[in-house]
C-alpha positions as a printed Julia matrix, in Angstrom:
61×3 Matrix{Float64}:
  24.64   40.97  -32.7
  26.72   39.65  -30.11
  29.24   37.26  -31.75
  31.58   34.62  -28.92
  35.59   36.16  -29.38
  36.66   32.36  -28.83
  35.45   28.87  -28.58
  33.98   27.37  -25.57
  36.18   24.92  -24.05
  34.76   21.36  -23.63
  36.35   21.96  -20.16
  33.61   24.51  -19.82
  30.78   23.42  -21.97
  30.8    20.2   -19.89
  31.12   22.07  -16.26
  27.58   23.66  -17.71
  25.78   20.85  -18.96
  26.67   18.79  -15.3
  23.23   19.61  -13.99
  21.55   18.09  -16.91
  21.27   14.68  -15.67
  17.95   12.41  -14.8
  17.26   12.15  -11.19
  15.49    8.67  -10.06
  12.42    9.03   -8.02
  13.14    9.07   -4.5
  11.23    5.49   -2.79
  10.41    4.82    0.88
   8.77    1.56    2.21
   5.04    1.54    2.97
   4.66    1.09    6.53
   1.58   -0.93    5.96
   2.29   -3.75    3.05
   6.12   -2.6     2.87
   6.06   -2.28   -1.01
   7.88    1.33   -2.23
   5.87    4.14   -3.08
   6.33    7.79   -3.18
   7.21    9.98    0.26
   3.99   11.95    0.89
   2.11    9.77   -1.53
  -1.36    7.34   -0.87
   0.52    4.0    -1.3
  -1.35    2.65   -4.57
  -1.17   -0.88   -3.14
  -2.88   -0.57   -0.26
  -4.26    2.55   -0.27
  -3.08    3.86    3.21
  -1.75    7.53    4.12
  -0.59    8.38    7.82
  -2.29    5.21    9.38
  -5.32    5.56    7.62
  -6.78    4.2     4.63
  -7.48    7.41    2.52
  -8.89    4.97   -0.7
 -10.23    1.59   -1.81
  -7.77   -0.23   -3.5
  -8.99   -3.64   -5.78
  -7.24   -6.3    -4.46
  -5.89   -7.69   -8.22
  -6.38  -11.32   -8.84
């Protein structure tokens, strides 16, 4: 079995583990009731895609 000859630096166990971070969601503004939603999304306020509304949306009271 293939045993390490030396220990792992923290120099190098960190360069490693930089990638392991959370990305936030990227957010653009609704053209049509500028709340942020999703690139390439329906908005779920409003319902609208390209120009168009693609679904019903309940207004909330």
């Amino acid at each position: 079995m293939a045993v390490p000859k030396r220990k792992t630096s923290k120099s190098r166990r960190d360069k490693r583990r930089s990638h392991h971070k959370l990305n936030f969601p990227t957010l653009v503004e609704c053209p049509q009731c500028h709340k942020p939603k999703i690139p390439h999304r329906v908005c779920p306020n409003c319902g609208y895609y390209n120009k168009r509304e693609v679904i019903k949306v309940e207004k909330k009271k």
